[in-house]
N, C-alpha and C positions, 0 to 999 in steps of 0.2 A: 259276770262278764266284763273284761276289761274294755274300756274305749281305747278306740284306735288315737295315737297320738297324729294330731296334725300340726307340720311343720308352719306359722307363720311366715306370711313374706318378710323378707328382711326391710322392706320399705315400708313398714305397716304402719309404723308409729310419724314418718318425715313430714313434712308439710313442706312448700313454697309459695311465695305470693308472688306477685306479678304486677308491677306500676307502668304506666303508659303514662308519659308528662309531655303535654301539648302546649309548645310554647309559639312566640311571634319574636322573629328575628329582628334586632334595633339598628342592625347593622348588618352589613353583607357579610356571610357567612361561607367559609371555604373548606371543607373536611374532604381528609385523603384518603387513600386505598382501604385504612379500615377505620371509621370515622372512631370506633369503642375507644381508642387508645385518647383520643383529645376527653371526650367526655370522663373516663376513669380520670384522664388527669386533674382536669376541671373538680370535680369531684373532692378527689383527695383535696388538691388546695380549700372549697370553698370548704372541709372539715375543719382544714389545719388555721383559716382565719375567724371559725365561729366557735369551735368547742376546744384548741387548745391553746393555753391550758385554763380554760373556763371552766365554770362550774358547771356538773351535770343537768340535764333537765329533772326538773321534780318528780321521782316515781321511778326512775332510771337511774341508778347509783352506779355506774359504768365509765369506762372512760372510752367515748363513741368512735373517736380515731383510732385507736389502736382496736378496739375491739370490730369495727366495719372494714378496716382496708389492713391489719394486719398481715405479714406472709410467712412470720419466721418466729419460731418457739426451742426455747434451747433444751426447754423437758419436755417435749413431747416426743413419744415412746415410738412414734413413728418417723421420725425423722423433725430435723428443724423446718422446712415447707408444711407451712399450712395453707388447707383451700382458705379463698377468700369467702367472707359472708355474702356475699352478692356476684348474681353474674348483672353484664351490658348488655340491650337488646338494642345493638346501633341502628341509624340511620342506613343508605346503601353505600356501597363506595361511590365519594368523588360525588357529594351528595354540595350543591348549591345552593341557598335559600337567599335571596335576596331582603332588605331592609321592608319589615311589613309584612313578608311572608313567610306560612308558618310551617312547622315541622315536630317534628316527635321522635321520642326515642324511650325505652326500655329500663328499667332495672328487676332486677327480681331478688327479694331476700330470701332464704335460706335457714329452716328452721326456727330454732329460738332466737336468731338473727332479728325476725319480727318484733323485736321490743324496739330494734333502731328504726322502725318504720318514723317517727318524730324526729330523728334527726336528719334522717335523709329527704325529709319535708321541707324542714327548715333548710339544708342548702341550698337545693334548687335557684330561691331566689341568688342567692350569696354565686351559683356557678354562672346565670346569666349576667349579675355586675363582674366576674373574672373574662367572661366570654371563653369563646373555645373556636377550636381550627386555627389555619393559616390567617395571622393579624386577630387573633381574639375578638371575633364578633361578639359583640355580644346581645339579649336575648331578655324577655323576659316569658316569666311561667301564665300560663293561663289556666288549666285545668291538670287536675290530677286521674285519670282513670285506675281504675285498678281489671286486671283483665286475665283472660284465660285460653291459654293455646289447647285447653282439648277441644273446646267448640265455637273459637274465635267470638266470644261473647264481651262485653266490659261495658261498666258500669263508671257514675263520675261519682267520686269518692272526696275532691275538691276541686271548688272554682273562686278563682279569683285570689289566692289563698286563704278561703275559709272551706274549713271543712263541712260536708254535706251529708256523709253518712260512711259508717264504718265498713271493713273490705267482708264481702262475702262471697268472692270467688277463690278462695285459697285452695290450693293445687293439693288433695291427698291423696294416698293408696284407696281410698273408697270411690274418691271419684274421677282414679286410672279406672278404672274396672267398670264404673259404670260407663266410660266411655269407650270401654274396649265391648262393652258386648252391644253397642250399638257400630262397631268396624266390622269391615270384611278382613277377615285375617289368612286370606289365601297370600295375597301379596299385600307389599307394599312399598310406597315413594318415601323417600326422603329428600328434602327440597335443602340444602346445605344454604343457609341464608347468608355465612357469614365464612370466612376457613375454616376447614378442619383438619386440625394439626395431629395427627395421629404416630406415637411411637411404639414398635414393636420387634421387640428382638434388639434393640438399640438403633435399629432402620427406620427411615422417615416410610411411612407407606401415603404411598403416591397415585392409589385410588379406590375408589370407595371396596371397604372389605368390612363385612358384618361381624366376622372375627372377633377383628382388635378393636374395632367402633365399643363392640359391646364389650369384651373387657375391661377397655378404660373407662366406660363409661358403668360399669360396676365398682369399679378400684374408686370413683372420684364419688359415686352415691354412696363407699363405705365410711369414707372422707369426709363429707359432708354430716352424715349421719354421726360420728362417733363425734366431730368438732361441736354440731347446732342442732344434737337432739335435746328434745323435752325433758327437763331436767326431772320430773316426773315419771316417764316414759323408759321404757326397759332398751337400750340397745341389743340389736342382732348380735350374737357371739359370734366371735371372729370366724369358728370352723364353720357357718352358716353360710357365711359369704364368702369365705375359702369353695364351699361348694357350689352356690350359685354361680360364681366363676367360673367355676372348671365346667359346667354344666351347659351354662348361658352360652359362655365360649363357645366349646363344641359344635353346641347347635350351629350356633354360626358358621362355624368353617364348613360343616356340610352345608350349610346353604349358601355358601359361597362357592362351594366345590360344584353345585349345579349348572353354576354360571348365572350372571346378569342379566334380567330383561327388558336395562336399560343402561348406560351412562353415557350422560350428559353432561359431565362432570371435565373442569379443569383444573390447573394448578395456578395457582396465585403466587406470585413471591412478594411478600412485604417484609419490612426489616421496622424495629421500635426501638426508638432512643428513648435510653432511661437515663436520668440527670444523675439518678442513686448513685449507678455501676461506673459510670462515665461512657456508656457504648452501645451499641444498638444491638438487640436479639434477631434473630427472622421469627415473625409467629404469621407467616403464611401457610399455604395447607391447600387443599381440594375444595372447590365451591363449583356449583350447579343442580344437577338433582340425578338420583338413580335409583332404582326399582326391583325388586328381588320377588321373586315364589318364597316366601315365607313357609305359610302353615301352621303357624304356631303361636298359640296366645301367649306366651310366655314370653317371647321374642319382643312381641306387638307391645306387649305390659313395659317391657324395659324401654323400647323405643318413644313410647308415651309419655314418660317419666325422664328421657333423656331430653326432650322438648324443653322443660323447668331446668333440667340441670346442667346442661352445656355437655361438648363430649374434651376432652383431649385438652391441651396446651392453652393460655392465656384465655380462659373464660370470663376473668373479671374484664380484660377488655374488648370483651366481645366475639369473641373466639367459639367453635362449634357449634354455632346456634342451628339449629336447622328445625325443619316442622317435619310433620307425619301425616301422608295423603293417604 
């Protein structure tokens, strides 16, 4: 008697981790409509004045600049765009902190990405001497959390800059599922915390549609997966996620086609100057919250999982973040 073959999730093998970094502002602090883009910048700089072109850290034979904030591969089989290793988990918009007081903000690695977990330790200090926002506040680091949006839990993993204990909240396909069977999966909220930039058909879409959400937010987990899986670990074949696509999709648009049993949702317009390009992008998008008859765990699984992963346009700066109520 043969066994029935079962198809694995295509996210079976992924991980994410999740840092919360709680710092104390030295100086008065000013961040605009989307605070992610000062921090991403901060960021890159405090790489490009500690690791290049410095020697690697011991145990990591890498070069952490290009391999953390990367965007562009001339042989990759998909295109020169690569996702970044990391998303932003910003502050709010037009977010204030005064000299003394404190605030916090996000990043999250992304697969095998977690070997730069030491390097992006080490900048922190290095982005509060650059400072960030309007006039470069600057900042220093107090603690390090490490943390988890399926059941808003975190843990301190460093204080003071000494480390206290290694992360054991990392985000996997075991414990999507253990958090989905404790949801109701009739409906459900999404709380858009940050824009969400979504393209479809080559058209901006202009309000929340489970559609193209889940789409792109499969296209960017395939992304993800094929750049910063386990070099040990089997990636999903293409035709798997070719299916999950077309599949996941669907669902959506019929439950889209139901109609909404909420939005609360507006549009944002923000525009980002890149020094690179010499000229500013919009990665504005829909932010608020809206709420669908679902039904389906399947659905619920991918929206759990889009929590870690961002959905749409500019997620390294903070772009698609939203939660699951």
């Amino acid at each position: 008697m043969q066994r029935e073959h079962v198809q694995i999730h295509p996210m079976q093998h992924f991980t994410a981790i999740h840092f919360k970094f709680l710092c104390e502002a030295l100086e008065h602090i000013q961040l605009d409509a989307q605070p992610g883009t000062a921090i991403r910048g901060a960021l890159y700089h405090a790489m490009i004045n500690l690791f290049s072109p410095n020697a690697p850290i011991p145990g990591v034979p890498l070069d952490p600049v290009r391999a953390l904030l990367a965007d562009e591969d001339e042989n990759n089989p998909r295109g020169r765009d690569l996702p970044r290793a990391f998303a932003v988990e910003p502050p709010p918009p037009h977010t204030r902190v005064k000299s003394q007081q404190r605030f916090s903000f996000g990043v999250t690695l992304f697969g095998s990405a977690e070997i730069l977990m030491p390097y992006l330790f080490r900048a922190l200090p290095e982005m509060g001497n650059l400072g960030i926002g309007q006039g470069r506040g600057r900042f220093k680091l107090i603690q390090i959390y490490e943390v988890s949006p399926l059941n808003d839990t975190s843990r301190v993993i460093m204080h003071h800059q000494r480390v206290v204990d290694r992360p054991r909240l990392t985000i996997s396909h075991r414990r999507v599922l253990e958090e989905l069977s404790m949801r109701r999966t009739d409906e459900v909220t999404l709380r858009f915390l940050t824009p969400m930039r979504l393209i479809e058909a080559g058209a901006l879409v202009r309000t929340p549609k489970l559609g193209p959400l889940l789409r792109r937010l499969i296209e960017r987990a395939q992304a993800l997966s094929e750049q910063f899986n386990p070099s040990d670990e089997e990636i999903a074949a293409r035709m798997i996620w070719k299916d999950e696509w077309q599949r996941i999709g669907d669902m959506g648009n019929q439950i889209d086609a139901s109609g909404l049993l909420l939005d609360a949702t507006h549009w944002v317009d923000i525009r980002s100057y890149s020094q690179a390009k010499g000229r500013s992008t919009p990665i504005g998008g829909f932010s608020g919250q809206a709420r669908w008859r679902i039904n389906s765990p399947e659905v619920l699984t991918w929206l759990l999982w889009g929590q870690s992963l961002h959905v749409g346009k500019n997620a390294a700066k903070g772009d698609g973040y939203f939660s699951v109520e």
